[in-house]
BAZABA-94743 format. One line per 5 residues: their letters; for each residue x, y, z of N, C-alpha, C, CB. Coordinates in steps of 0.1 Angstrom, whole numbers, plus 5000, padded with zeros to 4 digits. Glycine has a CB too. Example, Ala and Ser with C-alpha at 12.3 -4.5 7.8 and 13.67 -1.06 7.14 Angstrom:
BAZABA-94743
AS) 5132 4943 5078 5123 4955 5078 5132 4967 5078 5113 4955 5090 ~ 5128 4978 5071 5137 4989 5071 5129 5000 5079 5141 4994 5057;
END
This chain:
BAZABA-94743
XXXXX) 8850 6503 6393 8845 6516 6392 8850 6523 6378 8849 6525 6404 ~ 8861 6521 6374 8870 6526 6362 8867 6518 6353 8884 6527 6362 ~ 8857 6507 6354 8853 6504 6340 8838 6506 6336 8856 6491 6336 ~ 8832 6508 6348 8822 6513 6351 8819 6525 6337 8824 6517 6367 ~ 8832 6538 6344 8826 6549 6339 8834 6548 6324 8829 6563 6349;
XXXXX) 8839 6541 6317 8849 6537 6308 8836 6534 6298 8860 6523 6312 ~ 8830 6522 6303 8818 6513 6296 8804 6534 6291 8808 6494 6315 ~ 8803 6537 6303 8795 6549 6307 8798 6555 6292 8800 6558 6322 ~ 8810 6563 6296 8814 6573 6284 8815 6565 6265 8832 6579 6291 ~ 8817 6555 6264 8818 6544 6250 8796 6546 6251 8830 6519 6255;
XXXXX) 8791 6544 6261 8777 6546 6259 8771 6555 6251 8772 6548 6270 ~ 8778 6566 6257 8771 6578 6255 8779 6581 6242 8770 6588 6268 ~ 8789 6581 6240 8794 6585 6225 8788 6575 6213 8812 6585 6225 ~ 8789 6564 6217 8773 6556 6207 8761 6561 6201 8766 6546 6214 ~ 8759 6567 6216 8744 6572 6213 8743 6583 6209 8736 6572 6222;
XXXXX) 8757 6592 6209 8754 6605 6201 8759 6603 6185 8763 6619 6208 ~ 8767 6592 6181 8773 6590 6169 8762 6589 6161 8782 6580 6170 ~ 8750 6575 6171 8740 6575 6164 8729 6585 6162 8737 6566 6168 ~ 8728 6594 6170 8717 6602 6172 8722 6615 6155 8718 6611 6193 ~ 8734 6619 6155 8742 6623 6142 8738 6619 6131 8754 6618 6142;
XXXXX) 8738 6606 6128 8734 6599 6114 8723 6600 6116 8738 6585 6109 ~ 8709 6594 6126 8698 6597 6123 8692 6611 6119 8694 6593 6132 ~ 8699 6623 6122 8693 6634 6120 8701 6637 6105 8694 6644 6133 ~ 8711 6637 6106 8720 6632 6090 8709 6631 6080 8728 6615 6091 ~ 8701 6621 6086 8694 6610 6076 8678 6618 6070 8691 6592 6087;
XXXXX) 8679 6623 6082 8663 6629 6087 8663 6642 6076 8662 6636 6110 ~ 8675 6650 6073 8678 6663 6068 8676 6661 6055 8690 6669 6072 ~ 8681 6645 6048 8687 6650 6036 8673 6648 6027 8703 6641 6031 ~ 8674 6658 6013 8659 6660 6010 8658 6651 5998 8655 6675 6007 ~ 8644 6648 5995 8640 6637 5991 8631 6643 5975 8630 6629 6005;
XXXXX) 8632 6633 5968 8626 6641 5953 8608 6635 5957 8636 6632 5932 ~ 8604 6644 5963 8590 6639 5963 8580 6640 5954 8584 6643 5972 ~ 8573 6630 5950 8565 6634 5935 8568 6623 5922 8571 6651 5929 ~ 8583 6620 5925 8585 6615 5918 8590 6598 5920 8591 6623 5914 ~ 8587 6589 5913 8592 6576 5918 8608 6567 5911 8578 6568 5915;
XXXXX) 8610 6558 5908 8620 6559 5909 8621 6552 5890 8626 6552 5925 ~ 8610 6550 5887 8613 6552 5869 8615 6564 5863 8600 6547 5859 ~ 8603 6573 5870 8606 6587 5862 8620 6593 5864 8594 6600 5868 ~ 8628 6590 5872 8645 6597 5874 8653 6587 5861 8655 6592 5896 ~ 8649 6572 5862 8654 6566 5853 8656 6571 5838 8647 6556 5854;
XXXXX) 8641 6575 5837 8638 6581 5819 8646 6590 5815 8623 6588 5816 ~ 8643 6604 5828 8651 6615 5822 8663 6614 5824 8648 6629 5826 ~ 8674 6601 5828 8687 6601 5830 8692 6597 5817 8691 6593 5842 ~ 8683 6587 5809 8684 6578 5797 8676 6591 5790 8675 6559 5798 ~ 8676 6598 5785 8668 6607 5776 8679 6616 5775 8653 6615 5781;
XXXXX) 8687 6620 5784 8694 6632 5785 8706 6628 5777 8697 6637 5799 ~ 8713 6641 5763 8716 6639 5754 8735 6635 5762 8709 6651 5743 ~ 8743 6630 5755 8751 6623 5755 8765 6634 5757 8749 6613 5741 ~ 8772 6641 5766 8781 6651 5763 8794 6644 5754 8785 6659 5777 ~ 8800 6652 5742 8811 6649 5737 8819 6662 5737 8810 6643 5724;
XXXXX) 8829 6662 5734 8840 6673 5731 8837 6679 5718 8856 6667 5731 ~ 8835 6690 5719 8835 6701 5707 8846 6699 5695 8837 6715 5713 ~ 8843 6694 5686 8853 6687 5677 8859 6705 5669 8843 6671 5663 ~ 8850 6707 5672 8853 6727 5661 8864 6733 5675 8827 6745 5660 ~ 8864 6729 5688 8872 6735 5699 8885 6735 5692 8873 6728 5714;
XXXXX) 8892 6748 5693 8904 6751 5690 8914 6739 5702 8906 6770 5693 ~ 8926 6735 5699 8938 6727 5703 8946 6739 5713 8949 6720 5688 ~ 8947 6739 5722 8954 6747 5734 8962 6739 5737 8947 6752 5746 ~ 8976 6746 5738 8985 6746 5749 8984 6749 5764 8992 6752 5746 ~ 8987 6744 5768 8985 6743 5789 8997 6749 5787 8984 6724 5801;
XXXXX) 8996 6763 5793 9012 6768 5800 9014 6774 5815 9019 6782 5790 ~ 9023 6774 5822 9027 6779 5833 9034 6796 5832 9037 6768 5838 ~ 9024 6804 5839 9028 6820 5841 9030 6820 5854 9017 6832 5837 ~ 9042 6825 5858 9041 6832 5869 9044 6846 5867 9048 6825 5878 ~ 9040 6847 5882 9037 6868 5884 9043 6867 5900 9012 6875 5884;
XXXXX) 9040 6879 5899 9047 6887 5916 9034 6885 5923 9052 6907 5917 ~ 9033 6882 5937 9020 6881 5940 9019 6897 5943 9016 6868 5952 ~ 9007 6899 5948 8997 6914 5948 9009 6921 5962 8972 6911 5956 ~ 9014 6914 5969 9022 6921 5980 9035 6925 5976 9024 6911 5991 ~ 9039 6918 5967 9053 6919 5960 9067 6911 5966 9056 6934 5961;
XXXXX) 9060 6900 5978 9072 6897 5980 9074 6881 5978 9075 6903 5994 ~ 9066 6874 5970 9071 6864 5965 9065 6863 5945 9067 6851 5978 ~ 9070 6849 5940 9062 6845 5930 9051 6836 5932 9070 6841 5920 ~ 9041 6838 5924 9026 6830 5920 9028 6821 5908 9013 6841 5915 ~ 9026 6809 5908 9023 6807 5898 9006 6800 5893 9033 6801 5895;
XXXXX) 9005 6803 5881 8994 6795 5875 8995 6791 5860 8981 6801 5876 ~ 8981 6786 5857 8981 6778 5844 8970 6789 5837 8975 6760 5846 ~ 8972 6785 5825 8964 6789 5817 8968 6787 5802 8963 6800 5821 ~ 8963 6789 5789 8963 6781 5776 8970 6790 5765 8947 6778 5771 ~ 8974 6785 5754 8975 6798 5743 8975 6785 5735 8990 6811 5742;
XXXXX) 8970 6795 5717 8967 6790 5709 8981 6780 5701 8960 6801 5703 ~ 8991 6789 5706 9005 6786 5702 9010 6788 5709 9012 6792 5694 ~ 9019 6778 5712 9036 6783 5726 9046 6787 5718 9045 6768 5736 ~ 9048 6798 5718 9060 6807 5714 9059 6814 5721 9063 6814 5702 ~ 9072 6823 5722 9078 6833 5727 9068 6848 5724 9092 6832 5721;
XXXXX) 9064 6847 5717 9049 6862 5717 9039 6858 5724 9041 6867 5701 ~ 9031 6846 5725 9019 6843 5736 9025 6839 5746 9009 6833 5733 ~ 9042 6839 5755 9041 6840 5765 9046 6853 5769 9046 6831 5770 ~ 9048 6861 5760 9049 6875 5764 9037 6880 5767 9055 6884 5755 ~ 9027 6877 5755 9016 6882 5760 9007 6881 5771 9012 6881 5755;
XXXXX) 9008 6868 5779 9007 6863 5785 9009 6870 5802 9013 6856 5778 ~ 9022 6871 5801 9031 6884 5808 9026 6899 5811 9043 6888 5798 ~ 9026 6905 5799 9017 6913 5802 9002 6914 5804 9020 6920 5796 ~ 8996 6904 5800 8975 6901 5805 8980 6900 5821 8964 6878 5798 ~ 8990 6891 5825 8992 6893 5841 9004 6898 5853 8992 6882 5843;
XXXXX) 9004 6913 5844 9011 6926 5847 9023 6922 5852 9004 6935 5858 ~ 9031 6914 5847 9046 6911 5848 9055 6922 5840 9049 6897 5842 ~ 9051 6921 5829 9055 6932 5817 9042 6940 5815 9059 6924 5801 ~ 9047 6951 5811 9044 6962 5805 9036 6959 5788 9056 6970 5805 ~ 9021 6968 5790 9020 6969 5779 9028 6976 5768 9011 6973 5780;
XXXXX) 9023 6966 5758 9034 6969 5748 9047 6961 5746 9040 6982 5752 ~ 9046 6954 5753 9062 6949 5754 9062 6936 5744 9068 6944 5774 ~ 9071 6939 5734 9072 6924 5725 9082 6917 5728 9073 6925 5711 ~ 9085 6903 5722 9093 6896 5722 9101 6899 5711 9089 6885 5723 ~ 9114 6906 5708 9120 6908 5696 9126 6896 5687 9129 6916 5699;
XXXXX) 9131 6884 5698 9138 6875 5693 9141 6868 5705 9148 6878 5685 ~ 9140 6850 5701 9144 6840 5716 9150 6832 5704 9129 6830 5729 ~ 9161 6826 5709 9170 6817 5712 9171 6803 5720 9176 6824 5715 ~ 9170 6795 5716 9171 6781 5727 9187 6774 5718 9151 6767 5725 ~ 9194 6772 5726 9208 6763 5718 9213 6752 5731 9224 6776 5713;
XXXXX) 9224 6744 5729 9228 6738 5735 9225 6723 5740 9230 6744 5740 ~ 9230 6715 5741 9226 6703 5750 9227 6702 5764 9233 6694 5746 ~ 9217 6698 5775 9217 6698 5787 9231 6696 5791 9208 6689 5791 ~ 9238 6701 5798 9252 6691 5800 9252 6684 5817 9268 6704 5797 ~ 9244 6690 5822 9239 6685 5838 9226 6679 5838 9238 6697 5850;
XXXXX) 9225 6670 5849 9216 6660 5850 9205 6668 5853 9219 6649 5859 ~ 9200 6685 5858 9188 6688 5857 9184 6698 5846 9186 6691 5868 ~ 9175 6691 5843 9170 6694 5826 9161 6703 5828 9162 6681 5817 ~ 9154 6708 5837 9141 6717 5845 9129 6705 5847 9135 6731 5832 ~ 9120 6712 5848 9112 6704 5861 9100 6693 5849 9099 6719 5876;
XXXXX) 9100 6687 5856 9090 6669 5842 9101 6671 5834 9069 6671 5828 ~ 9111 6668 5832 9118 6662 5824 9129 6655 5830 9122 6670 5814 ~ 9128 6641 5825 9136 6630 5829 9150 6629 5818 9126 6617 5830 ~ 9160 6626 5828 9167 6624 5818 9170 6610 5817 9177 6632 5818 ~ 9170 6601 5806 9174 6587 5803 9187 6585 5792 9161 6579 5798;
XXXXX) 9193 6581 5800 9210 6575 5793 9210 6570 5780 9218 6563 5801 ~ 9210 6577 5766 9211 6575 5753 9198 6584 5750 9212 6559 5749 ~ 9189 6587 5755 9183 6590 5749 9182 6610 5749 9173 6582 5752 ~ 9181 6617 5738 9185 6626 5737 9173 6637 5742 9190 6627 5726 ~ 9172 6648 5748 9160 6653 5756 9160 6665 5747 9162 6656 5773;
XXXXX) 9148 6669 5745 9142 6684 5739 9144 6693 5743 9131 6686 5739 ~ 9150 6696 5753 9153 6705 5761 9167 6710 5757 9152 6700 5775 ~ 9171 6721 5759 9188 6733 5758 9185 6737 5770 9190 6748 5746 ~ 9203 6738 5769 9210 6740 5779 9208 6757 5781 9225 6735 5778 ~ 9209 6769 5771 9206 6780 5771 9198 6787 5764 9214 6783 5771;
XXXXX) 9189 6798 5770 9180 6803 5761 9183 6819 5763 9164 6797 5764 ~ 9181 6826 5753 9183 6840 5754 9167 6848 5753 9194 6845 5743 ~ 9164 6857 5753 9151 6867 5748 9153 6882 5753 9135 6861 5756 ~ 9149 6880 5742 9155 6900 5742 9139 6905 5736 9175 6907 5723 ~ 9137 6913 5747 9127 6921 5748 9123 6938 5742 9128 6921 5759;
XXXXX) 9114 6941 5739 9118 6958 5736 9122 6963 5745 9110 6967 5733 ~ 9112 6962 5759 9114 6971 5771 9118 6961 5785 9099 6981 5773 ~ 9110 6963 5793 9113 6961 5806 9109 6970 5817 9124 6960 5806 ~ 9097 6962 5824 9095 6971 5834 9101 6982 5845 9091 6967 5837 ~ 9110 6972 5850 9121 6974 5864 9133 6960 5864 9108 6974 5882;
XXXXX) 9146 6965 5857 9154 6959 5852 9160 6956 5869 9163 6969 5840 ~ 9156 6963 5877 9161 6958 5892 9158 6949 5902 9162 6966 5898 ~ 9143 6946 5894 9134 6939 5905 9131 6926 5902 9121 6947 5908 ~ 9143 6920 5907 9145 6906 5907 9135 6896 5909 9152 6904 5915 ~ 9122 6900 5914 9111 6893 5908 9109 6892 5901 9103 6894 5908;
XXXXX) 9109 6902 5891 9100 6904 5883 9110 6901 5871 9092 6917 5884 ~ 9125 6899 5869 9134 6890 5861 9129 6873 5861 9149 6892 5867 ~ 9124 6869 5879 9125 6856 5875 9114 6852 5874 9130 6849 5882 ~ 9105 6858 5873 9091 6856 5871 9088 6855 5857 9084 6865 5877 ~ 9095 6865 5843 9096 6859 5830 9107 6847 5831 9100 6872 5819;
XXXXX) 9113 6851 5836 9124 6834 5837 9119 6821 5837 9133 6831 5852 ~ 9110 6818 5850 9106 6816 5850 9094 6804 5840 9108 6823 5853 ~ 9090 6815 5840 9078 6810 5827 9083 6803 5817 9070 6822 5819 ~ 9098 6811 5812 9102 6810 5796 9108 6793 5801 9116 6826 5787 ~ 9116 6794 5810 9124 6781 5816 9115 6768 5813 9126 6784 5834;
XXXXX) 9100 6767 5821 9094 6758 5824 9089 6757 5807 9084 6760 5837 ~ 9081 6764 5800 9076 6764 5785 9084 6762 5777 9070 6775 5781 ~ 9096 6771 5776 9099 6769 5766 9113 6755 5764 9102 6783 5762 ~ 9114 6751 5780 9117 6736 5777 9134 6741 5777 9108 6728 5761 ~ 9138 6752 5785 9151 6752 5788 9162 6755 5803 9154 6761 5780;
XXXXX) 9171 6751 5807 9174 6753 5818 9181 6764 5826 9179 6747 5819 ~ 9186 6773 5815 9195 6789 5818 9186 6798 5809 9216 6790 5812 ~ 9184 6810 5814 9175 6823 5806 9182 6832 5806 9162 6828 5811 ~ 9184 6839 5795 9194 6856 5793 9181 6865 5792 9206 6860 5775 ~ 9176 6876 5799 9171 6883 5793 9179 6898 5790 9159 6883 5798;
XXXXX) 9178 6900 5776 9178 6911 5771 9170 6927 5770 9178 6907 5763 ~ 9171 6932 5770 9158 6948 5764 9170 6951 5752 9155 6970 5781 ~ 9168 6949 5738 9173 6956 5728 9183 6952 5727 9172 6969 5728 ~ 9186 6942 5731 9202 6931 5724 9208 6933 5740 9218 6941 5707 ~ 9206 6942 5753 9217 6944 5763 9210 6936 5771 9221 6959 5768;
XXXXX) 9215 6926 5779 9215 6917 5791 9211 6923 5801 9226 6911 5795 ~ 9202 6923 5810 9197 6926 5818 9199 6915 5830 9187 6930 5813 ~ 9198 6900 5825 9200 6896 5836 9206 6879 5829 9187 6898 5847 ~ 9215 6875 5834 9221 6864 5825 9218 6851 5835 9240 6867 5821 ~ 9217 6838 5826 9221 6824 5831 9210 6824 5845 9239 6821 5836;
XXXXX) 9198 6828 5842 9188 6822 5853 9185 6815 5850 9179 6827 5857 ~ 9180 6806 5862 9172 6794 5866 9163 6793 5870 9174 6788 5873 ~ 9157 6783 5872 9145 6782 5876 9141 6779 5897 9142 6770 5866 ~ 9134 6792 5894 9137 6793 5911 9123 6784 5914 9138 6813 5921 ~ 9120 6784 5927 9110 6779 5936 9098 6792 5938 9119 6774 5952;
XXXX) 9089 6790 5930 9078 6804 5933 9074 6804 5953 9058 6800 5921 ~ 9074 6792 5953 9071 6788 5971 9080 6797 5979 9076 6770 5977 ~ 9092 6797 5975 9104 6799 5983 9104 6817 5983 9120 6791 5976 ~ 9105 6818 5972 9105 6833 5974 9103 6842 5987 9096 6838 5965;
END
């Protein structure tokens, strides 16, 4: 009897698996009119895509922001013509981290890694010397909210991963606002 209804139920799920693909099959639409040279021609006619040789050379950079709730970081991607320290300010403020207006007065990158984490894609290999410093400073004009620890590590952040260092000072007008950050987890926040 229990294989009876065993064999029964494997029946009937067959027949609906199959009944699925047939109507699957039944739905999907068909280029009517046409036969199967004329798709050929206009596939072979159609002009060849290349890369725009006049396209400006972008940098791929990482911004993060506060998300819309305020209680963690976002990050994303997006390009600049140059990676320096003014297109990731600007950058900053296009995605309301900073304040309009706000420039980069002066960044700093010095030192050699002296610990084995260099920040994030970068490997470190024994003799060979890494692009990366150990400390970076940026002194800003202003600053939105010197308290809101988001929004310190959220330029941290950015400058950390881009500009290819592992500790960040930020400044407003030569005075520290927030010293020897790292690079936090936008997830974790």
């Amino acid at each position: 009897m229990k294989k009876a209804s065993v064999r029964l139920i494997r029946t009937i799920l067959c027949m609906a698996g199959a009944m699925m693909i047939f109507s699957m099959t039944a739905c999907t639409p068909t280029d009517k009119g046409k036969d199967v040279s004329e798709t050929e021609t206009v596939a072979q006619t159609a002009p060849p895509k290349n890369p725009d040789p006049t396209a400006p050379v972008l940098d791929v950079v990482s911004v993060y922001c506060v998300s819309e709730d305020g209680s963690k970081l976002e990050g994303t991607m997006d390009a600049v013509d140059e990676l320096n320290e003014e297109s990731l300010v600007a950058l900053l403020v296009q995605y309301g981290v900073l304040e309009e207006g706000t420039e980069a007065l002066d960044f700093k990158a010095e030192g050699a890694p002296s610990s084995e984490e260099v920040g994030p894609g970068v490997v470190k290999i024994p003799g060979v010397e890494s692009e990366a410093k150990e400390y970076g400073t940026l002194n800003l004009n202003k600053f939105p909210d010197t308290e809101n620890k988001l929004l310190l590590q959220a330029v941290a952040n950015t400058f950390i991963e881009n500009m290819n260092i592992v500790y960040l000072t930020i400044q407003v007008n030569g005075e520290a606002v927030a010293e020897n950050l790292s690079m936090a987890d936008a997830v974790k926040q």
